[in-house]
C-alpha positions as CSV (number, residue, x, y, z in Angstrom):
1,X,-22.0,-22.0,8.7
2,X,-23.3,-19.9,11.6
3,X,-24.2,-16.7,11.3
4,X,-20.9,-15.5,13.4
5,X,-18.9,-17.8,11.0
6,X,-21.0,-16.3,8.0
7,X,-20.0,-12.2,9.7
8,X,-16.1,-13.4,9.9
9,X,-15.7,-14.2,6.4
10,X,-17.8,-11.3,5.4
11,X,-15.1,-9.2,7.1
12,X,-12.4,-11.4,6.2
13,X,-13.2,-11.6,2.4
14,X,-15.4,-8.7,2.0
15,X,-13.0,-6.3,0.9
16,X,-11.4,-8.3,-1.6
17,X,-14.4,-9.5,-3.7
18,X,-15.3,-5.9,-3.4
19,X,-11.7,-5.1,-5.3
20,X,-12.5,-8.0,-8.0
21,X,-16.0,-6.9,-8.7
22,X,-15.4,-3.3,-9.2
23,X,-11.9,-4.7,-11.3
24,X,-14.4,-6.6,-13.5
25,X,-16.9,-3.8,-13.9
26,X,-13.8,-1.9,-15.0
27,X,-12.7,-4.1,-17.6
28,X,-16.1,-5.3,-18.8
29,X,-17.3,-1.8,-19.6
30,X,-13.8,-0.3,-20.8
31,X,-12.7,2.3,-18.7
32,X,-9.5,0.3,-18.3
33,X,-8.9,0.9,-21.5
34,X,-9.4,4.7,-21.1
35,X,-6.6,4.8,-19.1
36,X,-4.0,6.1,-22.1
37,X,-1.8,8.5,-23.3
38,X,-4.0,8.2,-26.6
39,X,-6.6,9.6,-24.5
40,X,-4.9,12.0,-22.4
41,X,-3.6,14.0,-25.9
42,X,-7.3,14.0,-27.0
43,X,-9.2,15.0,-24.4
44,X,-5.9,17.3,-22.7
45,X,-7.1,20.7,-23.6
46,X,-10.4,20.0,-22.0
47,X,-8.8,18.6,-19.1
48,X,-6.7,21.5,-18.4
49,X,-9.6,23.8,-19.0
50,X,-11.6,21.8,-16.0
51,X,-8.3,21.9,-13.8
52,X,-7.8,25.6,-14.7
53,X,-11.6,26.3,-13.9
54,X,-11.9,23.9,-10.9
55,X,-8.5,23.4,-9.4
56,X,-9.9,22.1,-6.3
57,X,-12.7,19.9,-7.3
58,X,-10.5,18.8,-10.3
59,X,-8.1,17.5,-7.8
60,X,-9.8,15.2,-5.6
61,X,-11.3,13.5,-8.6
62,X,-7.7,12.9,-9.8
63,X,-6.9,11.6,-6.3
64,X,-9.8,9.5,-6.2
65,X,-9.7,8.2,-9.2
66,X,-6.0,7.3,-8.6
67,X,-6.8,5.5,-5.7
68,X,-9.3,3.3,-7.4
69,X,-7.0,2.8,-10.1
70,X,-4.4,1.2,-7.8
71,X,-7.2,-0.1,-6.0
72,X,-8.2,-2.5,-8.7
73,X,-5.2,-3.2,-9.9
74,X,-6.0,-1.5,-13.0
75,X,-2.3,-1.0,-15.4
76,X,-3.0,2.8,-15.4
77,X,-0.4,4.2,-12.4
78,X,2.0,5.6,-14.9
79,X,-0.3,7.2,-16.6
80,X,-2.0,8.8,-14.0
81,X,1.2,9.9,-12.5
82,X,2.5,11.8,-15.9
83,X,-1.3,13.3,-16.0
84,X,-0.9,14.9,-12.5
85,X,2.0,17.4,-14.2
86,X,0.2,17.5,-17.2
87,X,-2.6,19.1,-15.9
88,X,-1.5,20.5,-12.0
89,X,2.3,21.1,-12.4
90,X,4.6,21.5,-9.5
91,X,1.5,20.4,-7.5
92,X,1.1,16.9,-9.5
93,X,3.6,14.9,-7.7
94,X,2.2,15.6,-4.5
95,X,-1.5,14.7,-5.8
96,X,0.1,11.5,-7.2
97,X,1.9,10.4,-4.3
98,X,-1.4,10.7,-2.2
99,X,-3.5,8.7,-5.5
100,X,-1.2,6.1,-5.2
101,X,-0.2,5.5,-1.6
102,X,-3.9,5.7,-0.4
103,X,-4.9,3.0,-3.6
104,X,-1.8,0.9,-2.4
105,X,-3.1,1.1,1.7
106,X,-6.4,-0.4,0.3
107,X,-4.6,-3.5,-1.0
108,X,-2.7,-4.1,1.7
109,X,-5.3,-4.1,4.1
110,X,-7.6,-6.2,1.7
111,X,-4.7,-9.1,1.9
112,X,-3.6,-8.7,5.2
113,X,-7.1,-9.3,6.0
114,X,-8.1,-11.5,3.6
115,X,-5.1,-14.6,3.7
116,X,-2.5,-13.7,6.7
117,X,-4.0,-15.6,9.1
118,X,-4.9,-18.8,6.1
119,X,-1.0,-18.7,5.1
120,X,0.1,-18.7,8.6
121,X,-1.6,-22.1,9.5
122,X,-0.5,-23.8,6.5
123,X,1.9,-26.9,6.9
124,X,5.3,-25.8,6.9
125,X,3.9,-22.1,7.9
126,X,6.9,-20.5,4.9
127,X,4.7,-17.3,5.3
128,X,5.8,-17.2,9.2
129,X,9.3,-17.8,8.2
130,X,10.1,-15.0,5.3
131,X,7.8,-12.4,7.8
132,X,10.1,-13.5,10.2
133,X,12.9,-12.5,8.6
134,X,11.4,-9.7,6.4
135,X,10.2,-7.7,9.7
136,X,13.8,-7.8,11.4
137,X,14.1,-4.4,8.7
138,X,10.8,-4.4,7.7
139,X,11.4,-0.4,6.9
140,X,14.8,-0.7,5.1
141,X,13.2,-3.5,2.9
142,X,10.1,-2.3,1.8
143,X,11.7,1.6,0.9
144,X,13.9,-0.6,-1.6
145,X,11.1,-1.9,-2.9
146,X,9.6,1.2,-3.0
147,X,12.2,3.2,-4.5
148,X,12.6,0.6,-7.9
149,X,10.0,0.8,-9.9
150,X,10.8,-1.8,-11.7
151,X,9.3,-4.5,-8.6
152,X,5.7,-4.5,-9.7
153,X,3.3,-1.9,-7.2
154,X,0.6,-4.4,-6.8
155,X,3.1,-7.5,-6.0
156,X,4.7,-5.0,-3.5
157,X,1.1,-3.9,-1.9
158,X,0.1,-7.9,-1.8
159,X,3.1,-9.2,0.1
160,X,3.0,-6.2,2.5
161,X,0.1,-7.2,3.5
162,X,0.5,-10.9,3.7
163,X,3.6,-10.1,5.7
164,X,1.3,-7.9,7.8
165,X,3.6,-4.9,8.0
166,X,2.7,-2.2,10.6
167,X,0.4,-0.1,9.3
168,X,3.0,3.0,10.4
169,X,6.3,1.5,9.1
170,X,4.5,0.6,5.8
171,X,3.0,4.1,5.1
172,X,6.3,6.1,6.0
173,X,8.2,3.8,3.5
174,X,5.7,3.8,1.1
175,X,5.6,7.7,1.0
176,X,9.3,8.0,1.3
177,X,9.9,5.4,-1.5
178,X,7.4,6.4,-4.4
179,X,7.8,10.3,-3.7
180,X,11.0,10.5,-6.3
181,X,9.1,8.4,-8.6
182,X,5.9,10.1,-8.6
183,X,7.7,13.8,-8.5
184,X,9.8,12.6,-11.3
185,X,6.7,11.5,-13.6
186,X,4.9,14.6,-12.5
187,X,7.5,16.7,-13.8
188,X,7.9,14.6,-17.0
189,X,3.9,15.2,-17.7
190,X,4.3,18.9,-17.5
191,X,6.2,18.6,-20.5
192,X,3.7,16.7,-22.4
193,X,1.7,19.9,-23.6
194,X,4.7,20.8,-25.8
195,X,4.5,17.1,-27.3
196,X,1.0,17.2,-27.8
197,X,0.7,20.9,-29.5
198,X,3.1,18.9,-32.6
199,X,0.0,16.9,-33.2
200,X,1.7,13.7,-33.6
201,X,1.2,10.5,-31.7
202,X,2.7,10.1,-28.2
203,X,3.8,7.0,-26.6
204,X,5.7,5.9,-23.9
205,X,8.1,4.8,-26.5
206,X,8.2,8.9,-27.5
207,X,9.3,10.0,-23.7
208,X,12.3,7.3,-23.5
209,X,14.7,9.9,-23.6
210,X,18.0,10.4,-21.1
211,X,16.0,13.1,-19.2
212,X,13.6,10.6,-18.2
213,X,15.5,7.1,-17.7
214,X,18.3,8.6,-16.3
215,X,16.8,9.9,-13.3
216,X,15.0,6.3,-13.1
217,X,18.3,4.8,-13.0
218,X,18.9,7.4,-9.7
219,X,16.1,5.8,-8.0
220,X,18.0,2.2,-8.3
221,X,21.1,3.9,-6.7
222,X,19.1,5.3,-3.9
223,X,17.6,1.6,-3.6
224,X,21.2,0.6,-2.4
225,X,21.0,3.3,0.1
226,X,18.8,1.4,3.1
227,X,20.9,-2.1,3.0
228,X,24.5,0.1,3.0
229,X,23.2,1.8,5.8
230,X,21.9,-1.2,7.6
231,X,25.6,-3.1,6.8
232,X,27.0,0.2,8.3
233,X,24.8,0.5,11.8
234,X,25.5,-3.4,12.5
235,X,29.4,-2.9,11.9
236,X,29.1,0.4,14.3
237,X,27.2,-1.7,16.8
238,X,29.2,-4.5,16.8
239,X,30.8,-5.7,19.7
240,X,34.3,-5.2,20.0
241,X,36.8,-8.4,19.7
242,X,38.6,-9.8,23.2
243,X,42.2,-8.6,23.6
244,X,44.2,-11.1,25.1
């Protein structure tokens, strides 16, 4: 390999072994694991102590470490997101929509610019035929995504990038579609004080409640939103039949 060859698949790869190594120093020295609402209840008083003391510099930590989180792929989103209320209030939401969008852009650029071009020149080229399809309403698809949390964030980030979704299109539907979720999650971890002055264990279990799944369930109906509108614009635009 040449030494242009060896500079292209630095640039190419790069950025995703960069992702696996910093996943594996995660899990190998268990911060992963840190990543809890078993942790947040512990060390909560002394977090919003910090936040109170050092609002500023308190928040772009949380950001950061949010967008490393995501970055790595690390199963710590939702707990992040209820931490924003928890410890910024009103605030939260917004600090968590920014942790996670920014950790979400990384992965998509690390597989867009890691495997887009590999898939396309497969036999067959299926990649080329979904993107095809998929980037008619690029937009409309992805806020759909977006807006059920249910669909898995880092499966979401992956195929955006593989699909190789404008950069643009992909950040306006990412904000627009995780904003509820994040606001929502932020406003159910501002609550969380109340749980954790009881002294007794909190879980995820603990918040299942109707003021939390029932504004989940919201988020599906707005997921119906973008493909009603879609059906709607195509029947206004369509052309009118012959009269004979």
């Amino acid at each position: 390999m040449n030494p242009d060859q060896s500079l292209a698949c630095l640039r190419r790869f790069g950025p995703l072994a960069v992702l696996a190594i910093l996943l594996a120093v995660a899990l190998g020295s268990g911060l992963a694991g840190k990543l809890s609402l078993e942790t947040l209840q512990a060390q909560g008083q002394a977090l919003q102590a910090f936040a109170h003391e050092h609002p500023a510099r308190c928040a772009v930590i949380f950001v950061l470490v949010y967008v490393a989180t995501v970055s790595v792929s690390l199963p710590g989103a939702l707990i992040l997101s209820l931490s924003s209320g928890f410890l910024f209030g009103p605030l939260g939401g917004a600090l968590a929509l920014t942790g996670v969008t920014g950790g979400s852009t990384v992965v998509y650029a690390a597989c867009r610019t890691a495997f887009g071009d590999f898939l396309r020149r497969k036999p067959g080229a299926l990649l080329t035929r979904i993107e095809e399809g998929f980037k008619a309403d690029a937009f409309s698809y992805l806020l759909t995504l977006r807006l059920i949390p249910a669909f898995p964030l880092l499966l979401v980030n992956v195929a955006s990038g593989l699909m190789r979704i404008p950069l643009r299109t992909y950040l306006l539907a990412s904000v627009l579609g995780m904003a509820p979720s994040s606001f929502i999650y932020a406003g159910i971890g501002s609550g969380l004080g109340h749980l954790f002055a009881t002294g007794e264990p909190v879980t995820l279990s603990t918040l299942a409640s109707p003021r939390i799944y029932l504004p989940i369930v919201g988020l599906g109906v707005l997921a119906l939103i973008p493909p009603l509108w879609k059906t709607a614009r195509r029947r206004r635009v369509a052309p009118a039949p012959d009269v004979k």
